[in-house]
N, C-alpha and C positions, 0 to 999 in steps of 0.2 A: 504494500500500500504506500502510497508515496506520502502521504501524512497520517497523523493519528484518527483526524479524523474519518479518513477510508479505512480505518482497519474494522473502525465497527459496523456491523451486515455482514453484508454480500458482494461486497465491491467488487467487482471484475474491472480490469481493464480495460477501453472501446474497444470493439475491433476494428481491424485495419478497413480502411476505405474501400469501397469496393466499384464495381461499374454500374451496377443498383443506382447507386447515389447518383450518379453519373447521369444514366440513364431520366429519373425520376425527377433530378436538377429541370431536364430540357422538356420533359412531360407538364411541369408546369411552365415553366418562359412559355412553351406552345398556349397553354390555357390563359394564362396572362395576355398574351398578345391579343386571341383573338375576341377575349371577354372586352378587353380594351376598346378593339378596332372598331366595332358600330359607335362608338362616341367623336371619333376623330371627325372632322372635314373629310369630305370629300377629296380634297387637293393633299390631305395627308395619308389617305385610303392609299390613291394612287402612287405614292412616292414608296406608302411600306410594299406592294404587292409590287411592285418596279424593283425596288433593293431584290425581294424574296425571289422573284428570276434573275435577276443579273447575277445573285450568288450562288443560283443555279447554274449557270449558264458559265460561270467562270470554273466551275469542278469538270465541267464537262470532259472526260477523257481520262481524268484520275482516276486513282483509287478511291476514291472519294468520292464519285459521282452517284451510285446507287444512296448512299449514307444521307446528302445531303439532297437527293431529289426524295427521298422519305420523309425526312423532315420539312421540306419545301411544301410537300404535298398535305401532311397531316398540318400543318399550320394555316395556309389555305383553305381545306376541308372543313377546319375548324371554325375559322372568319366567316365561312357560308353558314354553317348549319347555327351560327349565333346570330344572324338577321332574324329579324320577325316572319314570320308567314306571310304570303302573301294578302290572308285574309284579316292580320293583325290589326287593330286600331293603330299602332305606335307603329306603321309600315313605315319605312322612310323613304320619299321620293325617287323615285328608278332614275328620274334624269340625274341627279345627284350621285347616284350607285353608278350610271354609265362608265364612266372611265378607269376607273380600279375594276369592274367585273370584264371590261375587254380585256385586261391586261392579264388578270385571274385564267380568262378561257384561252389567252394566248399562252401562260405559262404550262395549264392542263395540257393542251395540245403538242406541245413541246416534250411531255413526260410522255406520251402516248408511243410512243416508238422504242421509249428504253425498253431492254430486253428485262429486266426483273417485273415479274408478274403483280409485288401488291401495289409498283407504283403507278401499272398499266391500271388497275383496277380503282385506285385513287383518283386518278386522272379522268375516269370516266365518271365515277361517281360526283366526281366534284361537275364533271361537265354537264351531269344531266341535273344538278343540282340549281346551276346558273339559269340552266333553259324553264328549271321548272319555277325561278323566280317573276311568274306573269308574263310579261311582256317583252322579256326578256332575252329571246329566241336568238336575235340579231346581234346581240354581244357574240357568240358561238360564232356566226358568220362572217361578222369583220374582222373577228382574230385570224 
């Protein structure tokens, strides 16, 4: 015990850090972020979902690109499925949603061809999640 007062109990020592932690660290930033994201501007929507492909887009070819098009993908997946429904009183105006969800269906579209299967399925789920926001079919086709 490293003082007197650990010796009384049960004190164990922590155990060593692990990738748990690691792991759990990024599971909430993810939840964080996208709890965040419907309060930002519009003009800041689109700035984080621009960063979150460009940081995509820069692994590209590394060993690093599956790692961090998962994390692209679930943080994404995340920031849709915390918008309101489309049938919500608190909906927030689509024209305001426009240009962070073109960018959202461009980045989906872009995962859509990597060869690891859950981020093909990410990328699909996230695309028909965009489509299914209303009126919003047309973000999918400009990207």
């Amino acid at each position: 015990a490293p003082t007197s007062l650990h010796a009384i109990g049960s004190w164990l020592p922590p155990p060593a850090p692990s990738r748990c932690a690691k792991e759990r660290l990024l599971n909430i930033s993810v939840h964080l972020f996208s709890s965040l994201f419907g309060l930002q501007g519009g003009r800041q929507q689109t700035s984080s979902v621009t960063m979150l492909k460009e940081l995509m887009m820069s692994r590209v070819g590394s060993g690093l690109e599956d790692r961090c098009a998962i994390n692209v993908a679930s943080a994404l997946l995340s920031c849709l499925k915390m918008l309101p429904s489309k049938n919500h009183p608190n909906k927030i105006d689509s024209e305001s949603n426009h240009p962070w969800m073109i960018e959202a269906a461009s980045a989906f579209l872009t995962l859509l061809p990597l060869p690891n299967g859950q981020v093909r399925r990410a990328a699909a789920e996230g695309l028909s999640l965009i489509a299914s926001q209303g009126d919003t079919t047309g973000y999918i086709v400009q990207s």
